[in-house]
Backbone as a chain_set.jsonl record, in Angstrom:
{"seq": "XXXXXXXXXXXXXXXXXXXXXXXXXXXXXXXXXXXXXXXXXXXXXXXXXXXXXXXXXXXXXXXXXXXXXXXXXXXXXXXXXXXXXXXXXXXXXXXXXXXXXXXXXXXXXXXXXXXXXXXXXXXXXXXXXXXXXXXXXXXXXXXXXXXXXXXXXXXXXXXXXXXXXXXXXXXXXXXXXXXXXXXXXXXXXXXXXXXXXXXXXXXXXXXXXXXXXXXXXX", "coords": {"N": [[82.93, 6.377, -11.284], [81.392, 7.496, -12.944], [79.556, 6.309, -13.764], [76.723, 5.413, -13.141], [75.523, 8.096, -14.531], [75.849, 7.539, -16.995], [74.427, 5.719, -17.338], [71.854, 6.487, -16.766], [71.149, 8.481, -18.802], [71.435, 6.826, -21.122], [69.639, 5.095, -20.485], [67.45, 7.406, -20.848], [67.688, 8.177, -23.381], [66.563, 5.919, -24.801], [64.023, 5.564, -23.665], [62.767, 7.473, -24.894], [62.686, 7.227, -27.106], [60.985, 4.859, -27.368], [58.923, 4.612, -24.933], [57.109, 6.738, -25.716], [54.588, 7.164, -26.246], [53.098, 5.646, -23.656], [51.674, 6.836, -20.343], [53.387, 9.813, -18.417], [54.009, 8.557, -15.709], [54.276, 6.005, -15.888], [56.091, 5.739, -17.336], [58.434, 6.719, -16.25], [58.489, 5.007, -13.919], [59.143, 2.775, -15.7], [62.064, 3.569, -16.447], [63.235, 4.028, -14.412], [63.382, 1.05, -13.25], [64.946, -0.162, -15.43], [67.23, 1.296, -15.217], [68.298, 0.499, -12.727], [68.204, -2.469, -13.175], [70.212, -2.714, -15.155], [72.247, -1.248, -14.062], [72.846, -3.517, -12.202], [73.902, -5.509, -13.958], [75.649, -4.641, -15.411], [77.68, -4.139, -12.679], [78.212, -6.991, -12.823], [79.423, -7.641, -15.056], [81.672, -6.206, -15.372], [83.82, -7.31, -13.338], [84.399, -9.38, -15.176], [86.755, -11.426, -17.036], [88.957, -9.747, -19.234], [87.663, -8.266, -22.365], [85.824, -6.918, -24.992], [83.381, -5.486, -26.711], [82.479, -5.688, -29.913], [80.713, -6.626, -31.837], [76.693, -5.549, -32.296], [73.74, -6.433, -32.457], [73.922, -7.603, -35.239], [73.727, -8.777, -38.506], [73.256, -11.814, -39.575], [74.097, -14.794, -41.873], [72.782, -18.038, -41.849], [73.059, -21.16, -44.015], [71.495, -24.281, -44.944], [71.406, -27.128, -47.058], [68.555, -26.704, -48.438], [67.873, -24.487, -46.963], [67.744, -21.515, -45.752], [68.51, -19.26, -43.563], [68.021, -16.616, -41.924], [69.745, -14.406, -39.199], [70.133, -12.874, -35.885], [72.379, -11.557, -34.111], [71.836, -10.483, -31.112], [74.914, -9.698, -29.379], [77.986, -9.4, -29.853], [81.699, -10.439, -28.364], [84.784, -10.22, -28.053], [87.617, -11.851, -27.237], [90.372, -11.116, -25.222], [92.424, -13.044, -26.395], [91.517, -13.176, -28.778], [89.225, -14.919, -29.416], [85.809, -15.699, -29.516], [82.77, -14.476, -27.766], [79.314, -15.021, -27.659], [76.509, -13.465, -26.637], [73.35, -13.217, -25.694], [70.581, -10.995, -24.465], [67.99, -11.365, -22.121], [64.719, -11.453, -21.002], [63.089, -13.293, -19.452], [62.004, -15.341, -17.297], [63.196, -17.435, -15.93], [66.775, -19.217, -16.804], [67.499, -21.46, -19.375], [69.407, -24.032, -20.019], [69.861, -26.521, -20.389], [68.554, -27.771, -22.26], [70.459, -28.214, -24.123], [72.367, -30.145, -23.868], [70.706, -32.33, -25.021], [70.141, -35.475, -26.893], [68.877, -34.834, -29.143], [68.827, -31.884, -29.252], [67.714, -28.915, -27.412], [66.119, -25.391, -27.532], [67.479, -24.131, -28.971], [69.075, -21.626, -30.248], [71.411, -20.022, -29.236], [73.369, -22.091, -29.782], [72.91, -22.57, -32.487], [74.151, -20.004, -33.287], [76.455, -20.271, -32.659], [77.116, -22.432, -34.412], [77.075, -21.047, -37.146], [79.148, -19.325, -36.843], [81.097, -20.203, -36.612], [84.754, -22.524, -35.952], [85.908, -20.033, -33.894], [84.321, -19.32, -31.901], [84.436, -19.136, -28.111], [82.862, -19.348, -26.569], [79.05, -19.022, -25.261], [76.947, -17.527, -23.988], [73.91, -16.784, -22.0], [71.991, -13.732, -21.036], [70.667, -13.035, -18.218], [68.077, -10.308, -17.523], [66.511, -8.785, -15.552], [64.084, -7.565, -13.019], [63.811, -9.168, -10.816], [66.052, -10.93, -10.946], [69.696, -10.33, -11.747], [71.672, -12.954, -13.926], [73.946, -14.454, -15.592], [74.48, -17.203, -17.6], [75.821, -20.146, -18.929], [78.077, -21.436, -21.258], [81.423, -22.127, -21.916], [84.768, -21.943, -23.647], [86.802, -21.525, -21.719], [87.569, -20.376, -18.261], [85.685, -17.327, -17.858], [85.261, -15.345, -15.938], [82.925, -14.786, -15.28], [80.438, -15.754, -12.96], [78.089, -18.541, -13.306], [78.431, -19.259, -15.832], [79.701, -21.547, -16.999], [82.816, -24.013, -18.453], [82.988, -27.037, -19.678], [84.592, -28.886, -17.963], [83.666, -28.268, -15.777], [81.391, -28.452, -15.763], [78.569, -31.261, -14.22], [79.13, -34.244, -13.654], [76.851, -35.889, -14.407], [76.221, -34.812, -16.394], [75.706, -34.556, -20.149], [77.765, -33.401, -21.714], [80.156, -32.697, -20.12], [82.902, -32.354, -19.535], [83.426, -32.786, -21.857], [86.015, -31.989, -24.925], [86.675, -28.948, -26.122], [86.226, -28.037, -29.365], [84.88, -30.454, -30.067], [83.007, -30.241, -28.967], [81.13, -28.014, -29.899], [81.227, -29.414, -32.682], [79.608, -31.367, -32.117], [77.193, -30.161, -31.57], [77.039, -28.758, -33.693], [76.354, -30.974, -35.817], [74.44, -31.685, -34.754], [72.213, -29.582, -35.114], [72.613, -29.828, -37.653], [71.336, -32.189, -38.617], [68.846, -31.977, -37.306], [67.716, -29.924, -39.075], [68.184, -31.17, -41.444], [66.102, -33.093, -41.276], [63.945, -31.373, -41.173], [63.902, -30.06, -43.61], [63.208, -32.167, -45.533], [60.562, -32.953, -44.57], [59.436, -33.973, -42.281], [57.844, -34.421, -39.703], [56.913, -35.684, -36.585], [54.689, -36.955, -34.286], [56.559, -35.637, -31.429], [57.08, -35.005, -28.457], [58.512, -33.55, -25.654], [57.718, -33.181, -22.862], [54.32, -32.776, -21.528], [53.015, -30.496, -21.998], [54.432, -28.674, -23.544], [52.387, -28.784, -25.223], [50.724, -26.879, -25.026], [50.538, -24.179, -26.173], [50.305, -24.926, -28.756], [49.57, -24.294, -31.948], [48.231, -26.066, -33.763], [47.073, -27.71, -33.054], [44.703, -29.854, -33.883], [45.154, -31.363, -35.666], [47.465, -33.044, -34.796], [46.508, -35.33, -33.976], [47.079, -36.293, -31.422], [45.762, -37.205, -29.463], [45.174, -39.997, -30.445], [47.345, -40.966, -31.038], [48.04, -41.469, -27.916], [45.736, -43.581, -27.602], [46.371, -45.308, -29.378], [49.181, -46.108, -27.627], [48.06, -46.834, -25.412]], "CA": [[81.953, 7.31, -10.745], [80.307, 8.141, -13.996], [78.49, 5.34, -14.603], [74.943, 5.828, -12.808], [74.985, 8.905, -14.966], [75.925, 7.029, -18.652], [73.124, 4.801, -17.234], [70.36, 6.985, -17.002], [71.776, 9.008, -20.315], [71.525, 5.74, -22.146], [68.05, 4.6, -20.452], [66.435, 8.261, -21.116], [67.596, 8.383, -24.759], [65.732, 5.072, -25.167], [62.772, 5.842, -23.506], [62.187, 8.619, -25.48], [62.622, 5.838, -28.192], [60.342, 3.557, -27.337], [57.996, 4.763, -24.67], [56.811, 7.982, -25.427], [53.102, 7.226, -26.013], [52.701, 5.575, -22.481], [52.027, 8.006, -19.432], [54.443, 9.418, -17.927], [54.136, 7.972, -14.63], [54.991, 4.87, -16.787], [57.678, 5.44, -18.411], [59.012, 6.884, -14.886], [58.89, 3.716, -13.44], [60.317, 1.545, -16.238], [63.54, 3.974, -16.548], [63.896, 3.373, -12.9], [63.56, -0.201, -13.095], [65.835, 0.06, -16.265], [68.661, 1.894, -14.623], [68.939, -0.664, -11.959], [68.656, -3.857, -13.858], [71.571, -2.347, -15.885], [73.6, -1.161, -13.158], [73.784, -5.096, -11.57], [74.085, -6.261, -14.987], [77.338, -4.034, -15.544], [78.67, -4.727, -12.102], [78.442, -8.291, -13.215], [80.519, -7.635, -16.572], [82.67, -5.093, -14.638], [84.03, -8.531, -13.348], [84.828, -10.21, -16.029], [88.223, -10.788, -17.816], [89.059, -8.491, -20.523], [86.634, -8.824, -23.71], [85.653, -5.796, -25.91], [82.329, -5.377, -27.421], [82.5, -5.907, -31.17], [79.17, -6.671, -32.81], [75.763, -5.527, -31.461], [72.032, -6.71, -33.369], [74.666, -7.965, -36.022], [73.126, -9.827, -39.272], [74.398, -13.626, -40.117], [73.45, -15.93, -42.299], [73.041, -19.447, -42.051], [72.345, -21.924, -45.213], [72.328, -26.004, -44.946], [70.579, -27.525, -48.164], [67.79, -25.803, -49.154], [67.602, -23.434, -46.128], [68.933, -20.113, -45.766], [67.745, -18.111, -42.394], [68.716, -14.706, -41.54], [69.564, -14.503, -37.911], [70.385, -11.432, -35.822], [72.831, -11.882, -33.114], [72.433, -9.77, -29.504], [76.494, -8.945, -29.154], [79.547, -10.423, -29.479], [82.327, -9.853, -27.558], [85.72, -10.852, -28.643], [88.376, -11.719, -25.835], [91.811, -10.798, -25.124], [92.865, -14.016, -27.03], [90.804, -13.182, -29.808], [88.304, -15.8, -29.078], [84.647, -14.981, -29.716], [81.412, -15.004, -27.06], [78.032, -14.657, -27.795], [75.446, -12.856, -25.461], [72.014, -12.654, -25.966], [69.985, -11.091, -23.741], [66.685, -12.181, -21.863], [64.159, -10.942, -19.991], [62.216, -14.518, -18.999], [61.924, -15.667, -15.288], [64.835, -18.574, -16.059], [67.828, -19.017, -18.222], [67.385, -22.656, -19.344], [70.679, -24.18, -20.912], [69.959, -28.319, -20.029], [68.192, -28.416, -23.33], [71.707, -27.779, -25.099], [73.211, -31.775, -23.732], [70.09, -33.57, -25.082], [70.857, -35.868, -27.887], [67.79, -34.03, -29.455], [68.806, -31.061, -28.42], [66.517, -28.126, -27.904], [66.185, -24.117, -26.799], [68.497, -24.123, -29.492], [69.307, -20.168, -30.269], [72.94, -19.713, -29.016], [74.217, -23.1, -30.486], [73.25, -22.256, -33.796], [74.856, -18.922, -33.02], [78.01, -20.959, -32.621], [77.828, -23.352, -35.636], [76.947, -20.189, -37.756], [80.262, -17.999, -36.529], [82.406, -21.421, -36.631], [85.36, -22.489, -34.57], [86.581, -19.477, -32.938], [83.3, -19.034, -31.129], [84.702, -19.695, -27.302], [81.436, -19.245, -24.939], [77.573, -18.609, -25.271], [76.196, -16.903, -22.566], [72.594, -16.081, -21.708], [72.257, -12.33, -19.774], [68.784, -12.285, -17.801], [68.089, -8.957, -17.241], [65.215, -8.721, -14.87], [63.916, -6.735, -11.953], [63.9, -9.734, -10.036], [67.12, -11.398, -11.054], [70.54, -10.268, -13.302], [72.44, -13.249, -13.713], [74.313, -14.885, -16.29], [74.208, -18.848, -17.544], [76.039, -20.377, -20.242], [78.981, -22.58, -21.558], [82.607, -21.459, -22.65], [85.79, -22.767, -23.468], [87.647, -21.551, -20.687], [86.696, -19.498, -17.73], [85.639, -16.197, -18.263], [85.475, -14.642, -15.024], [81.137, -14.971, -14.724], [79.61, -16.798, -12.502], [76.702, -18.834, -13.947], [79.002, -19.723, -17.24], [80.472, -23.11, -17.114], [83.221, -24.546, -19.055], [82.791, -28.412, -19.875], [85.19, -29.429, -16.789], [83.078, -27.669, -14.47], [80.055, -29.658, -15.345], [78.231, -32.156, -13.506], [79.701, -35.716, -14.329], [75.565, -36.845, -15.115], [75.886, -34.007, -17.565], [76.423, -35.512, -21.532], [78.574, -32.106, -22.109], [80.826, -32.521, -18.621], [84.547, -32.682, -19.716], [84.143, -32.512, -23.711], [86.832, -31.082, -25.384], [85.54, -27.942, -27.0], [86.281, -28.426, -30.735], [84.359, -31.37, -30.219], [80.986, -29.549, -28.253], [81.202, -27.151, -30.899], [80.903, -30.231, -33.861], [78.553, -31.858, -31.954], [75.688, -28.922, -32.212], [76.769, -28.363, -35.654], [76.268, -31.78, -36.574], [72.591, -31.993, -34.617], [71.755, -28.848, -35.793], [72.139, -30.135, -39.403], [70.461, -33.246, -38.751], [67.579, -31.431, -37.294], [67.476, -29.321, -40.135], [67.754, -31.973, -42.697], [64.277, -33.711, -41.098], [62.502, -30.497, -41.291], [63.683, -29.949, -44.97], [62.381, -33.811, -45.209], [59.147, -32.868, -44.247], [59.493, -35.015, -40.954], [56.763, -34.01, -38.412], [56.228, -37.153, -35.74], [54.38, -36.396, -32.778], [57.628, -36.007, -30.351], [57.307, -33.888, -27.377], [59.29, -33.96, -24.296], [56.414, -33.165, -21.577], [53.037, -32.21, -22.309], [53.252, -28.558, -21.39], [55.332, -28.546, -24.98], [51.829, -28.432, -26.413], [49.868, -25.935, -24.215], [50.147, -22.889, -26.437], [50.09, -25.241, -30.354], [48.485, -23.238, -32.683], [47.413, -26.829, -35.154], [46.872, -29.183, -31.948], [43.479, -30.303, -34.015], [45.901, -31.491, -36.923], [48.413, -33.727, -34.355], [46.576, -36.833, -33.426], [47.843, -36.608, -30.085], [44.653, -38.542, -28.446], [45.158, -40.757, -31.512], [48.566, -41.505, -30.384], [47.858, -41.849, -26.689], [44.911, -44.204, -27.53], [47.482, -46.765, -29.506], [50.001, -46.522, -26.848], [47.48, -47.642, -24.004]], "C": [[81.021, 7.876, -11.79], [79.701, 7.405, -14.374], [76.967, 5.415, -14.494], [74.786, 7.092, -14.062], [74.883, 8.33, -16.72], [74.541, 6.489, -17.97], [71.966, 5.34, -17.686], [70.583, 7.598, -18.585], [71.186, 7.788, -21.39], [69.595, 5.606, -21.842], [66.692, 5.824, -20.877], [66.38, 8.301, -23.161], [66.571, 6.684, -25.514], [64.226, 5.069, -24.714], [62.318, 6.836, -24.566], [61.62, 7.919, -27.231], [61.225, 5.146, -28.422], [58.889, 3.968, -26.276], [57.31, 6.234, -24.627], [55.318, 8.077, -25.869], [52.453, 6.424, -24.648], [52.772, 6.957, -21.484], [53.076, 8.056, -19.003], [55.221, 8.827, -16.724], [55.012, 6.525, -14.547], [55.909, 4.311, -17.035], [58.803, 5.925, -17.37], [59.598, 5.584, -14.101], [59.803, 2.771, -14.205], [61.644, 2.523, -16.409], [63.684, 3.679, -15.13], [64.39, 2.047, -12.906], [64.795, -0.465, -14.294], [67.237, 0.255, -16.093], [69.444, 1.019, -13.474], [69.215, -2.045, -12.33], [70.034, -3.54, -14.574], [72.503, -2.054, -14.827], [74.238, -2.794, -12.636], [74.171, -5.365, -12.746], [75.724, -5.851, -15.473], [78.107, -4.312, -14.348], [79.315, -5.812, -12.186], [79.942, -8.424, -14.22], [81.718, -6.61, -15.885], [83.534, -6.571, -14.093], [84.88, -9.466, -13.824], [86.454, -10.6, -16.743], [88.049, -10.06, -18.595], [88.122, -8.938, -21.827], [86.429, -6.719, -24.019], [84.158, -6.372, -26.902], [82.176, -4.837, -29.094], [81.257, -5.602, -32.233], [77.852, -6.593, -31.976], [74.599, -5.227, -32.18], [73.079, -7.137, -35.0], [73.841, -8.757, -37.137], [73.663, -10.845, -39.924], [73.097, -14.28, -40.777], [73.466, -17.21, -42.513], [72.796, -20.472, -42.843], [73.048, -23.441, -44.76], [70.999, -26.129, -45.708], [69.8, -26.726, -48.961], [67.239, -24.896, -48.07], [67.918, -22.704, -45.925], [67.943, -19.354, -44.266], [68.805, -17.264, -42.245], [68.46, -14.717, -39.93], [70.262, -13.291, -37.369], [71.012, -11.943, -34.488], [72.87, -10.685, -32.254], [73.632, -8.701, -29.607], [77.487, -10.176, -29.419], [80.535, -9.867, -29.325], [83.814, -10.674, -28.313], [86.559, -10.564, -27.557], [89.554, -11.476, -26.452], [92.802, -11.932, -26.409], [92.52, -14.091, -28.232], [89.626, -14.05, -30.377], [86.857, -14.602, -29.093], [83.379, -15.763, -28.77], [80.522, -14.285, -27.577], [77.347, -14.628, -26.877], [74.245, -12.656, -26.03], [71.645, -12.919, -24.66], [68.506, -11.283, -23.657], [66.147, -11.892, -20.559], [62.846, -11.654, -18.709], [62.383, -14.569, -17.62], [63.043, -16.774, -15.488], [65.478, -18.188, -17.515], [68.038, -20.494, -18.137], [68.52, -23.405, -20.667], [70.711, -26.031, -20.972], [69.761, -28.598, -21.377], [69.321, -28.725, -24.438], [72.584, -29.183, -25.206], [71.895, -32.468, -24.363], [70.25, -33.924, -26.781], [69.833, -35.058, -29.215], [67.602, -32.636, -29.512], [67.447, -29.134, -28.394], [66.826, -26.787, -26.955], [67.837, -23.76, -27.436], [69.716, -22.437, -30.494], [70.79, -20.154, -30.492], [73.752, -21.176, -30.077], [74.28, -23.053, -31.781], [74.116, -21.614, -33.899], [76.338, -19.725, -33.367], [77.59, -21.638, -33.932], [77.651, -22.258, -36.957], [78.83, -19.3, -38.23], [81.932, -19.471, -36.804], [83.379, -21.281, -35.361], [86.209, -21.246, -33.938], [85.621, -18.81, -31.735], [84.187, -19.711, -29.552], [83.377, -19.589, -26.343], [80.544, -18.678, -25.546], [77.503, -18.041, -23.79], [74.432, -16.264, -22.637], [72.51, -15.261, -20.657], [70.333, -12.361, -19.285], [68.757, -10.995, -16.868], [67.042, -8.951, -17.03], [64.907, -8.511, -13.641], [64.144, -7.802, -10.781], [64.93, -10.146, -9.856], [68.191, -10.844, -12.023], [71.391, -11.108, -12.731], [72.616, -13.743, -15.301], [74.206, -16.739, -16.04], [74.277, -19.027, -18.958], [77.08, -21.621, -20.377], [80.179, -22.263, -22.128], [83.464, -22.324, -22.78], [87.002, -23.181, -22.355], [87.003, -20.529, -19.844], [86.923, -18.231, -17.974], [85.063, -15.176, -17.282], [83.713, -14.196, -14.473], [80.853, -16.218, -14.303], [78.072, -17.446, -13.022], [77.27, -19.297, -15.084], [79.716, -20.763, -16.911], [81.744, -23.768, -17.99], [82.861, -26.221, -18.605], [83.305, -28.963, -18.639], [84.894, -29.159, -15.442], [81.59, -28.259, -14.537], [79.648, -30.728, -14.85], [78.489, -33.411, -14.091], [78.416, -36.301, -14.707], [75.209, -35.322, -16.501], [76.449, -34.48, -18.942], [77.693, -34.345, -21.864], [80.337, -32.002, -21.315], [81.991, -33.171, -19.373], [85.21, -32.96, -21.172], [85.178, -31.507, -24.032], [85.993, -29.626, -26.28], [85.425, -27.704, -27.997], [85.019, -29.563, -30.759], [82.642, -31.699, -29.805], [80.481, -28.96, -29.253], [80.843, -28.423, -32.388], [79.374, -30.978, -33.803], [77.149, -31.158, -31.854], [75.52, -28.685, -33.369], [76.19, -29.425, -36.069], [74.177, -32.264, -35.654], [72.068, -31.364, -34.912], [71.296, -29.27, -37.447], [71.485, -31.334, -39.646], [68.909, -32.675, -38.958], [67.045, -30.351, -38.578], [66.915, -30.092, -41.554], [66.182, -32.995, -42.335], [63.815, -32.629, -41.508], [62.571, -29.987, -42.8], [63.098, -31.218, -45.694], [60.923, -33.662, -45.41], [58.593, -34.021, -42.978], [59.108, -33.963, -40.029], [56.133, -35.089, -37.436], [55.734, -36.28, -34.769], [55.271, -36.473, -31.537], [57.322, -34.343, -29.591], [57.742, -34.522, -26.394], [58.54, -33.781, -22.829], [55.167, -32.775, -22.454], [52.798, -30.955, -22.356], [53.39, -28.131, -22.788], [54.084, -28.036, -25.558], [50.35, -27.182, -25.944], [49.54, -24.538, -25.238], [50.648, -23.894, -28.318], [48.907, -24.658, -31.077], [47.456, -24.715, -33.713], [47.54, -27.919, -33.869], [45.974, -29.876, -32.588], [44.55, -31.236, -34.823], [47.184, -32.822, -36.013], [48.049, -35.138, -34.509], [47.078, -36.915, -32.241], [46.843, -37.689, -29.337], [44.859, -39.343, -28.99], [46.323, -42.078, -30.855], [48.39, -42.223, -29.116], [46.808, -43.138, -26.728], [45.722, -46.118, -27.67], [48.448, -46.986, -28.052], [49.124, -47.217, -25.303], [46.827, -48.777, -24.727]], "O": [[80.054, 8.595, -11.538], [79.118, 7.618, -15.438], [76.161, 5.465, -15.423], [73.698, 6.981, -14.626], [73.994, 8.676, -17.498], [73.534, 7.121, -18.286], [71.235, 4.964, -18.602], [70.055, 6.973, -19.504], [70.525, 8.073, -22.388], [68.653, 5.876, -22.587], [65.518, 5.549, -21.123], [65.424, 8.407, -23.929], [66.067, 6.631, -26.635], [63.345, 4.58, -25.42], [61.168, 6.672, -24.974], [60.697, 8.08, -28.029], [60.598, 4.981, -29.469], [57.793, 3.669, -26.749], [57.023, 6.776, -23.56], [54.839, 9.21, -25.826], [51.235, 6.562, -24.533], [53.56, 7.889, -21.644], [53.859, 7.108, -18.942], [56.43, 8.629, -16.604], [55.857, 6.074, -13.774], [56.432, 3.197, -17.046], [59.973, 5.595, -17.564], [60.751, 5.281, -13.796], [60.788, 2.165, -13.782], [62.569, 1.725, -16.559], [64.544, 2.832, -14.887], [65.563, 1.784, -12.643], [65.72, -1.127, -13.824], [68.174, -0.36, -16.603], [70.653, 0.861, -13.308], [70.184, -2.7, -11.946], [70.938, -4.359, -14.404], [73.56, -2.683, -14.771], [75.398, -3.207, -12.624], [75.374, -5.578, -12.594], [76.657, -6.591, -15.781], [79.237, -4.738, -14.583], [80.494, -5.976, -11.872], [81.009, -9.029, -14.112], [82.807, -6.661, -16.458], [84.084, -6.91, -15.141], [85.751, -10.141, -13.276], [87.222, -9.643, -16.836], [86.922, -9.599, -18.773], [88.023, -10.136, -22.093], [86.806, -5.721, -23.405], [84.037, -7.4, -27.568], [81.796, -3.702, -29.382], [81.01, -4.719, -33.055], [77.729, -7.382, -31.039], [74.327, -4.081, -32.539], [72.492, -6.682, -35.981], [73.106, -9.576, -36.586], [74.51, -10.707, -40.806], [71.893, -14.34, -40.529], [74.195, -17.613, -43.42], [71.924, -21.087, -42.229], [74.187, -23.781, -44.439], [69.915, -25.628, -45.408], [70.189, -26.141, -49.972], [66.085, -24.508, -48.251], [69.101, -22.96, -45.699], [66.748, -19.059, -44.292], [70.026, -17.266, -42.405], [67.369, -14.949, -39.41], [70.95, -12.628, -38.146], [70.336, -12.673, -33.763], [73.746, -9.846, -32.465], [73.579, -7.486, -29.802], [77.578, -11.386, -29.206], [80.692, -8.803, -29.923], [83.697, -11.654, -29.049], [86.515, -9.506, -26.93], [89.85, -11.533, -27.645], [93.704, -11.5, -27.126], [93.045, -14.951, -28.939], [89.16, -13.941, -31.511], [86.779, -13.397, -28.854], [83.026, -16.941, -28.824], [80.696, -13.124, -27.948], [77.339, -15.592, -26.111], [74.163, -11.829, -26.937], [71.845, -13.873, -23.909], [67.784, -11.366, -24.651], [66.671, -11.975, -19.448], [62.165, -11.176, -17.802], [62.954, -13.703, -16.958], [63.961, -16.524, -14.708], [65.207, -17.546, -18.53], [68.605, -20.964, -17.151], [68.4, -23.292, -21.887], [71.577, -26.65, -21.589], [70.472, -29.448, -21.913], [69.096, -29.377, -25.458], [73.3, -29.457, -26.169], [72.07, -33.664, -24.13], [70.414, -33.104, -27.685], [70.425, -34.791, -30.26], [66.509, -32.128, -29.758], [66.713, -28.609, -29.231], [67.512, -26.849, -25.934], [68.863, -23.37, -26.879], [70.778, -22.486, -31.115], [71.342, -20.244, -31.588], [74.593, -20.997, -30.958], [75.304, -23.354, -32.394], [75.099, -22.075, -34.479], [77.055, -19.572, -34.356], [78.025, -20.872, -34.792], [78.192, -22.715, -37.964], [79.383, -18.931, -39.266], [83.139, -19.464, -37.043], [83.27, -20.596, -34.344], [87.288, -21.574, -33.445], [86.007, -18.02, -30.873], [84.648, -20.836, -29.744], [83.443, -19.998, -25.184], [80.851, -17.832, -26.386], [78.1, -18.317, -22.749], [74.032, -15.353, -23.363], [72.798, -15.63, -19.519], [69.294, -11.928, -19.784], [69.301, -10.801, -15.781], [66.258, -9.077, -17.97], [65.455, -9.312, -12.884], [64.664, -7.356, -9.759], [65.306, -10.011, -8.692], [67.806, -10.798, -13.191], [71.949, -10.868, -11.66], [71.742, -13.542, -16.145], [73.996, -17.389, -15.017], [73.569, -18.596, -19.868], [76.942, -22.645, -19.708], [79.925, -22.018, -23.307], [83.313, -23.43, -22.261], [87.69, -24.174, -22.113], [86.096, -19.831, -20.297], [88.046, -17.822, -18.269], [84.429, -14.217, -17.722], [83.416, -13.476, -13.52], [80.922, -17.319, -14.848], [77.062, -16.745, -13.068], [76.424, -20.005, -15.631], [80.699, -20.38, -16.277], [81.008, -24.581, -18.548], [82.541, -26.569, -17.469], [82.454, -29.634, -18.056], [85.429, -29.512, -14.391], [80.833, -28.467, -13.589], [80.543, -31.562, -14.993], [77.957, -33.601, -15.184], [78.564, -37.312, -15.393], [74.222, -35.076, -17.195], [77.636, -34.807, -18.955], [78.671, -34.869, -22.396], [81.344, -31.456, -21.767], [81.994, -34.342, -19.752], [86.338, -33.178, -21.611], [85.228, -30.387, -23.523], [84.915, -29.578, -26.872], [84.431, -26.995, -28.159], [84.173, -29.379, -31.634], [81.738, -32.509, -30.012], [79.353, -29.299, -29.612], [79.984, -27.971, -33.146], [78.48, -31.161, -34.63], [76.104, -31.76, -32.097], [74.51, -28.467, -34.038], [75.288, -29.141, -36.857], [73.197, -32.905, -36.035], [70.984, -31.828, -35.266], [70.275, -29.136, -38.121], [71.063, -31.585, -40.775], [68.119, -32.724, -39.901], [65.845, -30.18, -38.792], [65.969, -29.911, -42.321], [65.415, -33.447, -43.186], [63.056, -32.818, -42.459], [61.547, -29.532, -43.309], [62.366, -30.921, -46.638], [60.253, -34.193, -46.296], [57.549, -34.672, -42.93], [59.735, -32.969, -39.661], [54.93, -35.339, -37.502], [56.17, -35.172, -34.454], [54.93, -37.224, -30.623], [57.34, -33.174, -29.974], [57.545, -35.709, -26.135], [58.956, -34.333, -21.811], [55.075, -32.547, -23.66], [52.019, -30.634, -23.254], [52.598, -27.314, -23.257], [54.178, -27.061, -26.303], [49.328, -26.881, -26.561], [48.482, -23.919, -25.125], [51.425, -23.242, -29.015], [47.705, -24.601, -30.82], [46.351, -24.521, -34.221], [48.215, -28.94, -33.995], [46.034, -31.001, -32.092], [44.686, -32.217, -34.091], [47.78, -33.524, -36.83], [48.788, -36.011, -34.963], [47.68, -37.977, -32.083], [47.164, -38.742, -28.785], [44.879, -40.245, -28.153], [46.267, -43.248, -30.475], [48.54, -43.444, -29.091], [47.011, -43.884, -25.769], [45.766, -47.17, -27.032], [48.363, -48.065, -27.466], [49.614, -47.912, -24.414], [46.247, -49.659, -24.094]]}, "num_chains": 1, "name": "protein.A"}
C-alpha cells in the first residue's frame, strides 16, 4: 500500500532534478506520466523471482588489444542463486533483441555487458519504459519469472540461439565481440549494411561509395 506514494516521492525528487526550468504545466504532466510508467514497470518486477538490486549506473571496463572503453551499466540485479542479470532501461517504441543470433551480430549493448562481467552473468534483459508500452525482452539462463525474457529452450527452433547451452551463448558473443573489435582496431571499414535504412541518418555517406558499389554490383 505504500508504493504509489514511494512513487511519486521518487518521481518529484527527480523532477525537481531535472525539470525545473520547463513550465510547470510540463513538468505536471511528465511526473504523471512518470508515476504510471513506473507503477506497471514495478508490478512487472513485483512478479519476478527473488533478485536484489546490487549495482545501479555502475562503471566497467572493458580492454581487448589496443582498446579500452569505459561503459556504464543501467543495474544489475543478482539472484537468489547468486547469478547476475543485467537491465538496461529504454524508452524507444521496440525492444529489438534478433540482432543478438546474427553471425554478425548487432544492437550489441547488453552482450558486451555480459562478456565484460564474465560467466556468472545469467540473463540480459531490456526494460521499455514507455507511456505506451512497459514490457520486458531479453535472454537468461533459466527462467526468471518475466514474461518477454526467454531462456535458449524457449526459443524458436529457426532461431541460431534456440537450445544453446548457456556457457556456450555467453562464449559465443565474447568471441564475436572480439572479432568485431579486432576489425575495427584493423582499420576494416567495407561497405556492409544489413538494409538500407542502416544509412539514413550517416553522418560521412559522401565518403562510402555506396552508388559506387551498387553500380559494380548491377
Amino acid at each position: 500500500g505504500r508504493l504509489p506514494a514511494r512513487i511519486a516521492e521518487a518521481v518529484a525528487q527527480a523532477a525537481a532534478q531535472t525539470l525545473d526550468e520547463l513550465p510547470r504545466a510540463v513538468c505536471a504532466l511528465e511526473a504523471a506520466r512518470a508515476e504510471g510508467v513506473l507503477g506497471e514497470w514495478l508490478v512487472l518486477e513485483a512478479a519476478r523471482l527473488p533478485f536484489a538490486v546490487t549495482e545501479l549506473e555502475s562503471p566497467h571496463t572493458w580492454r581487448h588489444g589496443p582498446l579500452s572503453l569505459k561503459l556504464r551499466l543501467d543495474r544489475l540485479d543478482t539472484l537468489a542463486d547468486g547469478g547476475r542479470v543485467i537491465v538496461d532501461y529504454k524508452t524507444g517504441n521496440a525492444l529489438d533483441t534478433a540482432g543478438w543470433a546474427r553471425e554478425r551480430p548487432i544492437n550489441l549493448q547488453l552482450p558486451l555487458y555480459a562478456a565484460v562481467l564474465g560467466q556468472d552473468v545469467d540473463g540480459l534483459m531490456l526494460a521499455r519504459l514507455n507511456a505506451r508500452e512497459v514490457a520486458a525482452k531479453g535472454i537468461a539462463a533459466a527462467d526468471l519469472g518475466v514474461p518477454g525474457v526467454q531462456t535458449p529452450d524457449q526459443l524458436k527452433d529457426n532461431d541460431p540461439l534456440a537450445g544453446m547451452a548457456w556457457p556456450d551463448l555467453l562464449a559465443r558473443w565474447r568471441g564475436a565481440i572480439e572479432a568485431l573489435a579486432d576489425e575495427f582496431a584493423g582499420g576494416q571499414a567495407a561497405n556492409v549494411t544489413l538494409v538500407p535504412a542502416d544509412l539514413d541518418y550517416c553522418d560521412v555517406l559522401p565518403f562510402l561509395r555506396v552508388m559506387l558499389d551498387r553500380e559494380e554490383d548491377a
